[in-house]
C-alpha positions in Angstrom: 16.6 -2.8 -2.8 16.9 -6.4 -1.8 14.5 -8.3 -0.5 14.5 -11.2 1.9 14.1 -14.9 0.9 11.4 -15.0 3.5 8.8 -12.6 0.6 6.7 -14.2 -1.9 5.1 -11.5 -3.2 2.6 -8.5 -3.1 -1.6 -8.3 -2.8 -4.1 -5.8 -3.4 -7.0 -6.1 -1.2 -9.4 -7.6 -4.0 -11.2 -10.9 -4.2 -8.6 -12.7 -6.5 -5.5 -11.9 -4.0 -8.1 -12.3 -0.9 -8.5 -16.3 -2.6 -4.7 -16.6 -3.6 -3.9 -15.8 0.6 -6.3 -17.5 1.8 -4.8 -20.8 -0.3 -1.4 -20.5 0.4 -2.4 -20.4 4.4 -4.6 -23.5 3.3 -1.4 -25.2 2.2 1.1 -23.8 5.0 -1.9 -25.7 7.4 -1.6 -28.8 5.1 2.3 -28.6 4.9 2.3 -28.2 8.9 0.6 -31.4 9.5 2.3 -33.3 6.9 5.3 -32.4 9.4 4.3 -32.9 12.2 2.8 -36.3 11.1 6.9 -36.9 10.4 7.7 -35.9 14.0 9.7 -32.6 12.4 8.9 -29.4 13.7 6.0 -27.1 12.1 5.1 -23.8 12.2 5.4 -22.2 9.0 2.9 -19.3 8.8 2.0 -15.7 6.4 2.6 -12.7 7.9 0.8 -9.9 6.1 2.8 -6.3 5.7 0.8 -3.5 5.0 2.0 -0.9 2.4 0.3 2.8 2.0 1.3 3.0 -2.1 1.0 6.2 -3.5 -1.2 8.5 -2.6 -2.8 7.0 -0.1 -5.5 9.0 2.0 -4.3 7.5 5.1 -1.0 8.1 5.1 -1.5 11.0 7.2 -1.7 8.3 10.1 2.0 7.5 9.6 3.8 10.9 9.9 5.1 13.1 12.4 2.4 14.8 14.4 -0.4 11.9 13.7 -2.9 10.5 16.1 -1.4 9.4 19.5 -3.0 5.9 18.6 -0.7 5.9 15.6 2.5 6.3 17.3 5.0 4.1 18.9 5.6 4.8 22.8 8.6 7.4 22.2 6.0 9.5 19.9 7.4 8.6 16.7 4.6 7.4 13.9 4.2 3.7 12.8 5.9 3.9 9.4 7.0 0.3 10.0 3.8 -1.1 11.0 0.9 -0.3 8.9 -2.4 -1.6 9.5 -4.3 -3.6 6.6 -7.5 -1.3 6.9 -5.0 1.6 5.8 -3.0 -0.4 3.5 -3.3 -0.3 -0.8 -1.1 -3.0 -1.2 0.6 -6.2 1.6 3.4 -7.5 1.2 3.9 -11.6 2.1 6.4 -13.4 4.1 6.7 -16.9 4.9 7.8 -17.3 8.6 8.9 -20.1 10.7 7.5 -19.9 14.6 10.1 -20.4 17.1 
């Protein structure tokens, strides 16, 4: 599987990948202003995608027949969008707001 030139890589939910996020959003703010400060547009942010990894407990959450507050509106579970209290792993993108 490919993956898009938008992903930088992968984080567990410890303290060292806690730090390394919370630096790169530190330098996306810093990069932002430096742009705007050159009258281009800004807006380059992280957006953080959960992954269950194997054998997660709360994948349960994400099947058929879960929770209604795990579903989408036609019934269907939320394999697509999984939370970061559920998650083992995120995967990062860098994004540009429109």
């Amino acid at each position: 599987m490919t993956r898009t030139d938008t992903y930088i890589g992968t984080f567990t939910n410890d303290l060292k990948d806690s730090a390394r996020v919370k630096e790169l959003r530190k330098f996306l703010t810093g990069m932002n202003k430096m742009l705007k400060n050159d009258g281009k547009p800004a807006g380059y942010y992280i957006k953080l995608q959960g992954r269950l990894g194997k054998d997660n407990p709360n994948a349960w959450k994400y099947r058929i027949g879960c929770p209604r507050e795990y579903q989408t509106m036609w019934g269907q579970p939320q394999s697509s969008c999984i939370r970061l209290d559920d998650a083992a792993y995120a995967d990062a993108y860098i994004y540009r707001r429109r």
